[in-house]
C-alpha positions in Angstrom: 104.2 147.0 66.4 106.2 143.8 65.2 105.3 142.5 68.8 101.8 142.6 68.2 102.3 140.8 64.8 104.0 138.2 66.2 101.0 137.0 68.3 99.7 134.9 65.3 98.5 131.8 67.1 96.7 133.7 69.5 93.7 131.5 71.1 90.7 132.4 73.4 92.2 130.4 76.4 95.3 132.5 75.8 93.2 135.4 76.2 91.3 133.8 79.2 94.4 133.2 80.8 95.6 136.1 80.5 92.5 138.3 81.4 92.9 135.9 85.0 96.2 136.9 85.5 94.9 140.6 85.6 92.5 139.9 87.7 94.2 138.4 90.5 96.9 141.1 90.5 95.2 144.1 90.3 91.0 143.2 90.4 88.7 143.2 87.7 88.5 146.7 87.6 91.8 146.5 86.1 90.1 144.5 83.5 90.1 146.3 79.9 90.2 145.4 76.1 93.6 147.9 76.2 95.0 146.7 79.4 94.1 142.8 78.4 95.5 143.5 74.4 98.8 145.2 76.2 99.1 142.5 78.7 98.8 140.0 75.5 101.0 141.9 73.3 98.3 141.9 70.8 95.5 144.6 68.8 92.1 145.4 70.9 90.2 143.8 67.7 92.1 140.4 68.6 90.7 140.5 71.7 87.4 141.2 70.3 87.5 138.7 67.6 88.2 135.8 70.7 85.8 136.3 73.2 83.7 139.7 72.3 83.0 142.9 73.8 84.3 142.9 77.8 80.8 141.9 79.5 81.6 138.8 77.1 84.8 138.5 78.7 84.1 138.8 82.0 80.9 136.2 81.6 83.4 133.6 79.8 86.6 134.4 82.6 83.4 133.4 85.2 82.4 130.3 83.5 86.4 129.3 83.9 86.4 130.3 87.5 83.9 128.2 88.3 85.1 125.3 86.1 88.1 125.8 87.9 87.2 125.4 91.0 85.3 122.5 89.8 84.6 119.3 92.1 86.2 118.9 95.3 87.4 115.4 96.2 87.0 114.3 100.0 90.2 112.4 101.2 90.3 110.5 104.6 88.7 107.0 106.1 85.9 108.5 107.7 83.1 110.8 107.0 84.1 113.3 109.4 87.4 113.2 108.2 86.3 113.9 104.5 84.1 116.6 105.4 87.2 118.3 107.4 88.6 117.5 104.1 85.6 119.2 101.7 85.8 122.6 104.3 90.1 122.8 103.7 90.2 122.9 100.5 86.7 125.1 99.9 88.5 127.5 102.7 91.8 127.3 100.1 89.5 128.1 97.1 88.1 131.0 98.4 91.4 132.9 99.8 93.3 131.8 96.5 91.0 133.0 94.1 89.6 136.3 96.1 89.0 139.0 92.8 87.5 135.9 90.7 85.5 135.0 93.4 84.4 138.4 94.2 83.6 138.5 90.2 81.0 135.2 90.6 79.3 136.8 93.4 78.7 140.4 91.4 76.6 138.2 88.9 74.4 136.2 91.3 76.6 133.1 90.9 77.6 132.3 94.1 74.9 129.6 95.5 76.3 127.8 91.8 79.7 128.0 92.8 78.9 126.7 96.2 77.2 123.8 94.8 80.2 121.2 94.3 81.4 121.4 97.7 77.9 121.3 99.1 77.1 118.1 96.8 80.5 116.4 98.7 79.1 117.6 101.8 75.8 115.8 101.5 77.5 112.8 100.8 79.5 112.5 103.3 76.6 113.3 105.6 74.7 110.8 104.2 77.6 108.4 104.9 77.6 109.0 108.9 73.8 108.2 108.7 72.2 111.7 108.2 69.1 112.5 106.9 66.3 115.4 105.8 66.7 118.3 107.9 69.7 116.8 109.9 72.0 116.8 107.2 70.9 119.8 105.5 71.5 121.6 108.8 75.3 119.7 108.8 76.2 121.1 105.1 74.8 124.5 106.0 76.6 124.9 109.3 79.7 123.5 107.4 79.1 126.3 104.6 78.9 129.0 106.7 81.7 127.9 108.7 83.8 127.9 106.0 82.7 131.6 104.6 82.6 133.2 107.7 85.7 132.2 108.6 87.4 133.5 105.0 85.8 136.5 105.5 87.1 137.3 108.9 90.4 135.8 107.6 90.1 138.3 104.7 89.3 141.2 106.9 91.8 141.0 109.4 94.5 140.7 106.2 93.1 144.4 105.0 92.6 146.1 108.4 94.9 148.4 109.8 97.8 148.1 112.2 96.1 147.6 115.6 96.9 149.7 118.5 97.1 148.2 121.0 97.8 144.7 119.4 97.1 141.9 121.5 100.1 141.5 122.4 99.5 144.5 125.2 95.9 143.7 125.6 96.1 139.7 127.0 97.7 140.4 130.3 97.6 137.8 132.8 95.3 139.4 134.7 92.7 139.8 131.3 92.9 136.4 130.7 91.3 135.5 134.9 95.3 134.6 135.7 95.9 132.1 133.3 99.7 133.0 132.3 99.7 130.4 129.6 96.7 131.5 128.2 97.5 135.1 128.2 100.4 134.5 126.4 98.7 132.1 123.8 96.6 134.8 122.9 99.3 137.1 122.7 101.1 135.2 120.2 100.8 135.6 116.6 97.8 133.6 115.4 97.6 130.6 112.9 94.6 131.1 111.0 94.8 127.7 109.0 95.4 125.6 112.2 92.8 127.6 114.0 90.3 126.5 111.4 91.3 123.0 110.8 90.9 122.7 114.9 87.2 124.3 114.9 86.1 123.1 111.6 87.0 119.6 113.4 84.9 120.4 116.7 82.3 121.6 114.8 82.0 118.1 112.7 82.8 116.4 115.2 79.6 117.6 117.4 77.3 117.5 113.9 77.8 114.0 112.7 78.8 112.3 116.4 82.2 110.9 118.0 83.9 108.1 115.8 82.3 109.1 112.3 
């Protein structure tokens, strides 16, 4: 008991911090006053006494997600450039931060979570000369770019071993005798330079060559 004793200048962002590091190991159904207090070396009532009962906890450790993920800042000379930029690092949000993430959507935060990246994407839309419906339908088809691609990036991560793997599958003769392609396909893919190159066709067609 000493240990828990010890923990005298406890704080809530210790306990924040801490609940976050459960989460992203194990999912916030590993989440609990015991596991948390354990994890902290400290007494359930400490817990308690810093941020409340768990539904507290788990509203406050979304409130830091989402300040964490915070703004996203465009870099490049161009608009397309920057909104290649916005869709990187959104895409790197997402697959860093999959259990938090997962949290923000359980309580109907997700379109608020969205929002910083969309508000760069409007921007930089606005910068290559889009308007209305125009550039709402460039920072939608950005979004759901982005998403759909994490979630097939996700899926193929927790799906089992594949038999047979492409590999076997992308003969020469499945890919209409194109030896180079068959054995592109074969090869192990590169799901960040596969995005980077479609998220770059796909801005490339919605805002227009040299924006």
């Amino acid at each position: 008991m000493k240990g828990k004793e010890t923990r005298t200048h406890l704080g809530r962002e210790d306990v924040l911090a801490a609940a976050e590091r459960l989460v992203k190991r194990h999912g916030p159904q590993a989440l609990t006053m015991r596991g948390l207090a354990a994890e902290l070396d400290t007494a359930v009532t400490s817990i308690y006494w810093h941020v409340g009962n768990r539904e507290a906890l788990l509203d406050a450790l979304v409130e830091r997600t989402l300040a964490d993920l915070g703004e996203i800042r465009p870099a490049g000379r161009t608009p397309a450039q920057r909104v290649v930029s916005v869709a990187r690092a959104l895409r790197r949000q997402l697959l860093g931060h999959p259990h938090l993430v997962a949290m923000v959507h359980e309580r109907g935060l997700t379109e608020r979570m969205f929002l910083p990246a969309q508000r760069s994407l409007v921007h930089e839309v606005h910068e290559a000369g889009l308007r209305g419906a125009r550039a709402a339908d460039a920072v939608r088809a950005v979004h759901v770019h982005v998403v759909g691609h994490v979630l097939v990036e996700r899926n193929r991560e927790r799906a089992p071993a594949r038999r047979p793997g492409e590999e076997q599958l992308w003969t020469a003769e499945a890919a209409e005798h194109d030896a180079a392609l068959a054995r592109a396909l074969a090869g192990p893919l590169d799901p960040e330079a596969l995005f980077t190159a479609s998220v770059k066709a796909l801005v490339t067609g919605l805002l227009g060559p040299g924006t």
